[in-house]
C-alpha positions in Angstrom: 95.9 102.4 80.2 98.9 104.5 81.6 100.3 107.0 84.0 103.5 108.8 83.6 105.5 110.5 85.8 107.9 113.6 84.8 110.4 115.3 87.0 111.9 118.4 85.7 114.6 119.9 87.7 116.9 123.3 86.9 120.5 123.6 86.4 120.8 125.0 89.8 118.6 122.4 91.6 120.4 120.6 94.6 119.1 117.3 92.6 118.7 115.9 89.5 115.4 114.7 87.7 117.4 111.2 87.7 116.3 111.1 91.5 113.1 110.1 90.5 114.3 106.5 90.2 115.0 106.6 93.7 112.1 108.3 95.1 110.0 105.7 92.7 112.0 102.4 94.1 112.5 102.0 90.6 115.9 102.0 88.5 115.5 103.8 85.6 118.0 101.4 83.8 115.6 98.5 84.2 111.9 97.3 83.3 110.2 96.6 86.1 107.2 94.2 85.6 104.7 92.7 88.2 101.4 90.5 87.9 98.3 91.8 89.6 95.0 90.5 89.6 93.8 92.3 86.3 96.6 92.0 84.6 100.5 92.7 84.0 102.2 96.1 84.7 105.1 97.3 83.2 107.1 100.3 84.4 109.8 101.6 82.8 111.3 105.1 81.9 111.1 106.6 78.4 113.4 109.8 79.2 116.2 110.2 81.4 118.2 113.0 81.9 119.7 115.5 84.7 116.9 118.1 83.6 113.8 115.8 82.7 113.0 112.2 83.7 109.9 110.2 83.1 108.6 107.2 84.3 105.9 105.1 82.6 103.2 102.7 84.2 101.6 100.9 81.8 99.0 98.2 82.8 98.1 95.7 80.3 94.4 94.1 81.5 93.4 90.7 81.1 89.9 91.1 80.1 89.0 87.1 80.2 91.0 87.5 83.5 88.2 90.1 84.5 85.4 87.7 84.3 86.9 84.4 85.1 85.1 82.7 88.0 82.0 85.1 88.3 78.4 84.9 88.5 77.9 84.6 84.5 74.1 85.2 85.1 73.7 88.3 86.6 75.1 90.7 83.9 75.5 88.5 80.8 77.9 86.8 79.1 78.0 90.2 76.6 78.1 92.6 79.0 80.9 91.5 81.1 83.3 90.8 78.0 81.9 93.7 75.7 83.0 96.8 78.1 85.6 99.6 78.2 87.2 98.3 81.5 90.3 96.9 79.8 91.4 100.3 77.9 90.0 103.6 80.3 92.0 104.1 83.2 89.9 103.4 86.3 90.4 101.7 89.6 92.5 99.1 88.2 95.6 101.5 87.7 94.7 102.9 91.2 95.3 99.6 92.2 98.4 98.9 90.3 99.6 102.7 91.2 99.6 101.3 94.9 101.0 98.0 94.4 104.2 99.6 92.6 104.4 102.7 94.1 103.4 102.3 97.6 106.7 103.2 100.0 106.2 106.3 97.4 102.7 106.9 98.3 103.8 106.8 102.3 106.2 109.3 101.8 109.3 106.8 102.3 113.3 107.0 100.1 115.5 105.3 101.5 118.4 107.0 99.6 116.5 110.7 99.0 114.0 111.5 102.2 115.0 114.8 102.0 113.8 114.9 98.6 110.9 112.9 99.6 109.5 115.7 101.7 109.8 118.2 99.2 107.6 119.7 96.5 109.1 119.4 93.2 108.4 120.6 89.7 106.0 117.6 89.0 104.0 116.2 86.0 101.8 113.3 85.0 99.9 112.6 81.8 97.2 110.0 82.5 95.5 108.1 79.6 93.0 107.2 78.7 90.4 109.2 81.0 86.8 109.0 81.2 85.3 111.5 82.6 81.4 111.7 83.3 81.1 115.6 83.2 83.8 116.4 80.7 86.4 118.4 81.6 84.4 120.4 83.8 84.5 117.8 86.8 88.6 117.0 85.6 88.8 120.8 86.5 86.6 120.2 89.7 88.7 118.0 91.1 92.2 119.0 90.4 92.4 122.6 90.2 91.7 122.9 93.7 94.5 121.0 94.2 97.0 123.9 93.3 97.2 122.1 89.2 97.8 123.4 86.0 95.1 120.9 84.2 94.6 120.1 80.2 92.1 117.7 79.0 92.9 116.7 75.3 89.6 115.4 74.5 90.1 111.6 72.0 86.5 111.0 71.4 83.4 113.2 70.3 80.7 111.1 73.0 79.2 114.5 75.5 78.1 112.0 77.9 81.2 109.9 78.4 84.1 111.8 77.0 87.8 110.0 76.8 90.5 112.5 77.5 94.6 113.1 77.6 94.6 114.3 80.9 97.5 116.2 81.8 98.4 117.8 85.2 101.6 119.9 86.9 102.4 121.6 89.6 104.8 122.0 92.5 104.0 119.2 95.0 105.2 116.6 96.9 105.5 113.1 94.7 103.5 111.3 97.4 101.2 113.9 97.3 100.6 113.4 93.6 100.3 109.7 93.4 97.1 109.9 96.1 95.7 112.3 94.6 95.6 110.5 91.4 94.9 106.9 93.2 91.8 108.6 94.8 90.8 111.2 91.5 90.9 108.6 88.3 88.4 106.0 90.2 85.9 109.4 91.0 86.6 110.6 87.2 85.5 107.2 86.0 82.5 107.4 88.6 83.4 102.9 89.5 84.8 100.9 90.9 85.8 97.3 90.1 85.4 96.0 93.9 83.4 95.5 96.5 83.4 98.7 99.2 83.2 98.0 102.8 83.6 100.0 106.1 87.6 99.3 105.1 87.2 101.6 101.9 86.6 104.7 104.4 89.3 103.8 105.8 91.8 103.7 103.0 89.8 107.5 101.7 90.6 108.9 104.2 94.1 107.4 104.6 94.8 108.6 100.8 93.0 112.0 101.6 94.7 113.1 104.4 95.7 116.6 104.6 93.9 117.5 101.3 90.2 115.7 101.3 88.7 117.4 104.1 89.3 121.0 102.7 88.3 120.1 98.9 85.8 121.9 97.5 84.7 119.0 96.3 84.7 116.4 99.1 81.0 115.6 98.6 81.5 114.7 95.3 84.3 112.6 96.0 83.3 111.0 98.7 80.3 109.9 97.2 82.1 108.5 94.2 84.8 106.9 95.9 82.6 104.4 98.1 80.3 103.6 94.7 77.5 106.3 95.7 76.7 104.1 99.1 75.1 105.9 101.1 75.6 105.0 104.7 79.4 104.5 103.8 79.9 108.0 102.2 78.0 109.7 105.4 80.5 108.0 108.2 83.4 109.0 105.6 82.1 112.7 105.7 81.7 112.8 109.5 85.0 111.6 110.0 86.1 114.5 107.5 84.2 116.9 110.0 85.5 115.8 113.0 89.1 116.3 111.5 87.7 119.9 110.2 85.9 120.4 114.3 90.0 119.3 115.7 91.5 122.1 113.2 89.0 124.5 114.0 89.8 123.9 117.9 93.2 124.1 117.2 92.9 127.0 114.7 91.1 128.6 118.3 94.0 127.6 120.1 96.5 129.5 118.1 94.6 132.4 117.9 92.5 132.2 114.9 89.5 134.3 114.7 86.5 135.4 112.3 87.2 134.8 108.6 89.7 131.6 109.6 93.6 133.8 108.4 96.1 133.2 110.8 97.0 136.5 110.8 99.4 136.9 113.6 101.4 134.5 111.7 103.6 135.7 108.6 104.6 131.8 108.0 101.7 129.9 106.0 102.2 126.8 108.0 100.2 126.5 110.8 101.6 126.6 114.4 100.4 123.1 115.7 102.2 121.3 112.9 105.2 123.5 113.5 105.4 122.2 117.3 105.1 118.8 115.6 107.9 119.4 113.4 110.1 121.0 116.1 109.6 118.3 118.6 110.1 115.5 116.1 113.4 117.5 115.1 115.0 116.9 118.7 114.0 113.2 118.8 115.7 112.9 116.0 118.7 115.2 116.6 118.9 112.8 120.2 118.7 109.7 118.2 116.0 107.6 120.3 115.0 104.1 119.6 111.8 104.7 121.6 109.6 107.5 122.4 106.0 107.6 124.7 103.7 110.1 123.3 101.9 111.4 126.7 98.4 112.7 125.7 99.0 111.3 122.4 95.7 112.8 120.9 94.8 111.1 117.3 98.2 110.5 116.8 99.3 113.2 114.6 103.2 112.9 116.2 103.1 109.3 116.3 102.1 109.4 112.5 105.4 111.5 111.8 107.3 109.3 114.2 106.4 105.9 112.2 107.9 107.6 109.4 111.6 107.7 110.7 113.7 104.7 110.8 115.3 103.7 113.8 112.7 104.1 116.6 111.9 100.5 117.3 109.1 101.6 119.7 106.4 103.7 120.1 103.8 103.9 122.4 101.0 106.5 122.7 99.2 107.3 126.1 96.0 109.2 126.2 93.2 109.5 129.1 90.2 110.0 126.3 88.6 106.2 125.0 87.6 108.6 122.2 91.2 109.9 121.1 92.5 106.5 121.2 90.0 105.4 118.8 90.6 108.2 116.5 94.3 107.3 116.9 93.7 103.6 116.0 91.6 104.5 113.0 94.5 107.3 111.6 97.1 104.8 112.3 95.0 102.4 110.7 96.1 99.8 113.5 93.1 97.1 111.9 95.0 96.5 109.5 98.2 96.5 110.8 100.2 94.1 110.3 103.2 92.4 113.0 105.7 94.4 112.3 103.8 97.8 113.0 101.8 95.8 116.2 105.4 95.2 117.2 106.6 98.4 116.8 103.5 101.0 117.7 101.0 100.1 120.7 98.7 102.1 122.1 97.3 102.6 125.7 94.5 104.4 127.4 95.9 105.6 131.0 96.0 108.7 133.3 99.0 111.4 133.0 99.6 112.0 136.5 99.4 107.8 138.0 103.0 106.1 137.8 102.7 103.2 134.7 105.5 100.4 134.9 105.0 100.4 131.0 106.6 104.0 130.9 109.4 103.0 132.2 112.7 102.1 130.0 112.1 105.2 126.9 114.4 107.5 125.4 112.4 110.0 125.1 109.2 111.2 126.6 106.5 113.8 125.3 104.0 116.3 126.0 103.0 118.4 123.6 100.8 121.0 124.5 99.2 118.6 127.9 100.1 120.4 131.1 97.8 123.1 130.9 95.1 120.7 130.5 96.1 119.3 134.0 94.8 121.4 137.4 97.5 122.8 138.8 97.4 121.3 142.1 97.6 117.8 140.1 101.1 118.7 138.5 102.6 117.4 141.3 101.8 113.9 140.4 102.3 114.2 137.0 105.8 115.5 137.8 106.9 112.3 140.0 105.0 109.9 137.7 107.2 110.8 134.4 110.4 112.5 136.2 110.5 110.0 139.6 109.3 107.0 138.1 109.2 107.1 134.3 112.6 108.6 133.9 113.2 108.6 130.3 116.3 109.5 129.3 115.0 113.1 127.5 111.2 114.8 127.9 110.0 117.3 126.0 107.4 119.2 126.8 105.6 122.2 124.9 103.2 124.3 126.2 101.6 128.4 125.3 103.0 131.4 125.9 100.0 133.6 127.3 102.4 137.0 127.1 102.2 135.9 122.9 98.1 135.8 123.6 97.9 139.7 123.3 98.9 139.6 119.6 96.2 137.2 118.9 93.2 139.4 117.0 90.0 139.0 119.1 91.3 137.8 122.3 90.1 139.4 125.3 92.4 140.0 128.3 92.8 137.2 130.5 91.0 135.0 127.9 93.0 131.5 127.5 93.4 130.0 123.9 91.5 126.8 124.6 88.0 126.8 126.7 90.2 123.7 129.0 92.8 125.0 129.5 93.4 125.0 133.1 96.3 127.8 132.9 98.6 129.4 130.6 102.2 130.6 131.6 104.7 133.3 131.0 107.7 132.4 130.2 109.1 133.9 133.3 106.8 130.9 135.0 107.5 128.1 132.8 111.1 128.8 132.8 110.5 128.6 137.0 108.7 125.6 136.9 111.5 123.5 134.6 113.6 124.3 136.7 112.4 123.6 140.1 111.8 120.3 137.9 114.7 119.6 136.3 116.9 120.1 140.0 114.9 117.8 142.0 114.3 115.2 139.5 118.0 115.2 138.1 117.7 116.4 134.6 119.2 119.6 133.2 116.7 121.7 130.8 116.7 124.3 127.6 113.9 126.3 126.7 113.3 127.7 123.5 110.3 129.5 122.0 108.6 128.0 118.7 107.0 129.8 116.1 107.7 133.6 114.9 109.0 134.9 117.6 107.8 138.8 119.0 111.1 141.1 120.6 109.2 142.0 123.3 106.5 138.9 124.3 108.2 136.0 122.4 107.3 133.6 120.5 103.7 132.1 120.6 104.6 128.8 122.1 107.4 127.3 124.1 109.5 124.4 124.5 111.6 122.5 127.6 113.8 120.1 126.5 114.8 118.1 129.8 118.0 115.3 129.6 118.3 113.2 132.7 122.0 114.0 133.9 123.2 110.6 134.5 123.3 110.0 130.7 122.0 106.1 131.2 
């Protein structure tokens, strides 16, 4: 069985298609071969050039290999050697996709991150694929997905059809390579081990950012954890609760009725574009550490882990229930020392002084102080300014003059049901500064989002530095 990779790229592109060796890990001037449990894979590229490159998996499967050391009785001598395990792709190449591809699959190029983050004219011909359903589930599952899809059916079976499966589309490599490490397994309806609470873990891990809005999620789901039932039910709550957060936050930045953002002309949504922003001037500052205050479920530290240099991270959150959804996002169970060494994570109070705060480069609060009663800023003030004292804070927070271009809202009304207040900017701009002068820090604000002549833009930013620079 195999999986190829093609990257096309125009004569005007700011790359070549012979990046894909680097955004692969993989020279394209070498074979690259690795054992696995199953069996032997072989990667190597079968066209290179500026325009098109393509790289090859090919995973050669020990069938004797399959069987050796197993319960003999239960299936049958025949039946575990007479199969079509060995030659349909299936969960082995998911596996083997992982094993080679994996700093791929997280997003990470050392030489090309840039390129890393961006969607790119992509293909991949998987083969061969069986697919219970034909090529009406292959079309259920990836054209959702923003594909162009062709099935070449090899064999005349309706029940269990073999196919040339062949997908493009513009998208993000890491993107790709989970979707097909999560898809092939479901389009073969098995898998070759045993699924525990740690397979939910790994779905959702692999279908983040695209599982949850699927048309198909059931379906997948259900495949994925082998059709167990008590497994595919916690995986589809977890979904929901990530579809409840968006649908909170979606309230937050003024979402209404049929779900369009349409205040926004930008199809990216606000909250990952504060994200973005303040992950932007941590980098820009070039910290070694950062303390996420009212961390959430992690969604900065997630970004954070993904840029070398920042040794430490620690994430602070007042809710036992965030910092379990944050532990199970980060996956921090199966951590290993390095990421325990580099990412804790801590449930405390914003507005107590913490010893462990102290000593950061950078401190932040996305979108937290208008959770906090006003008459408790105070505290919060001297516990991260006074005692605290990282050498930058950043702190975002709504505009509620932006809150009258929201469709739906009601005057007065405040974008989240706790939200203790919402300022102008003529008020938050008051308030960093009072701030910034008696805690020694100087402070730039700056809207983020699309930004309205008259009431600004619908969030803002204060980026504080501590004046003594040390």
């Amino acid at each position: 069985m195999q999986v190829e990779i093609t990257l096309s790229a125009s004569n005007d592109a700011d790359y070549t298609a012979r990046d894909l060796g680097f955004l692969l890990h993989k020279h394209p001037d070498h074979l690259h071969e690795r054992e696995i449990a199953a069996g032997k894979v072989s990667i190597f590229y079968p066209e290179v050039a500026e325009t098109r490159t393509t790289a090859l998996l090919y995973l050669d499967i020990d069938p004797v290999g399959l069987v050796r050391g197993k319960n003999r009785i239960s299936d049958g001598l025949l039946t575990q050697y007479v199969n079509d395990r060995p030659y349909v792709a299936n969960s082995f190449l998911s596996v083997a996709i992982a094993r080679s591809f994996g700093q791929t699959m997280a997003g990470k190029s050392k030489e090309r991150q840039e390129l890393a983050d961006q969607a790119l004219s992509l293909e991949a011909r998987v083969v061969p694929v069986a697919a219970a359903g034909g090529t009406g589930v292959i079309e259920t599952l990836f054209s959702p997905l923003g594909y162009q899809v062709s099935a070449d059916p090899l064999t005349d079976s309706e029940s269990r059809c073999l196919f040339d499966l062949h997908i493009s589309g513009v998208v993000r490599l890491r993107d790709l390579l989970n979707h097909l490490y999560v898809l092939v397994p479901v389009l073969d309806n098995a898998k070759h081990y045993w699924i525990d609470v740690d397979e939910v873990e790994k779905l959702l891990d692999k279908g983040e950012g695209w599982l949850a809005d699927h048309p198909a999620k059931d379906l997948i789901t259900r495949s994925a954890l082998k059709h167990r039932r008590a497994l595919s039910n916690m995986a589809l709550a977890r979904l929901a609760e990530g579809d409840d957060e968006s649908s909170d936050r979606d309230r937050d930045e003024g979402v209404r009725g049929d779900g369009r953002e349409e205040t926004f002309e930008q199809p990216i949504r606000l909250h990952d574009l504060r994200l973005d922003t303040v992950l932007n001037v941590i980098k820009e500052f070039g910290a070694t550490s950062v303390l996420d205050l009212g961390c959430g479920e992690g969604r900065l530290i997630s970004r954070l882990l993904k840029e070398r240099g920042l040794d430490r991270i620690v994430g602070v959150d007042p809710s036992v229930q965030a910092i379990e959804k944050a532990a199970r996002r980060l996956r921090l169970d199966q951590a290993g020392d390095a990421l325990r060494a580099r990412l804790s994570l801590q449930m405390g109070s914003l507005t107590y002084a913490d010893r462990r705060w102290r000593g950061f480069d950078v401190a932040t609060l996305v979108e937290v102080i208008e959770h906090i009663d006003p008459t408790r800023l105070s505290v919060l003030e001297m516990s991260v300014f006074g005692d605290a004292r990282p050498r930058l804070v950043v702190i975002t927070t709504p505009n509620r003059e932006y809150n009258a271009l929201f469709d739906g809202m009601t005057a007065g009304e405040m974008r989240h049901p706790d939200h203790r207040f919402e300022w102008t900017r003529t008020e938050f701009s008051s308030w960093c500064q009072r701030v910034a002068s008696q805690y020694g820090y100087s402070t730039d604000i700056q809207p983020i989002g699309p930004v309205d002549e008259r009431l600004g833009g619908p969030s803002q930013m204060a980026v504080f530095t501590r004046l003594d620079g040390k």
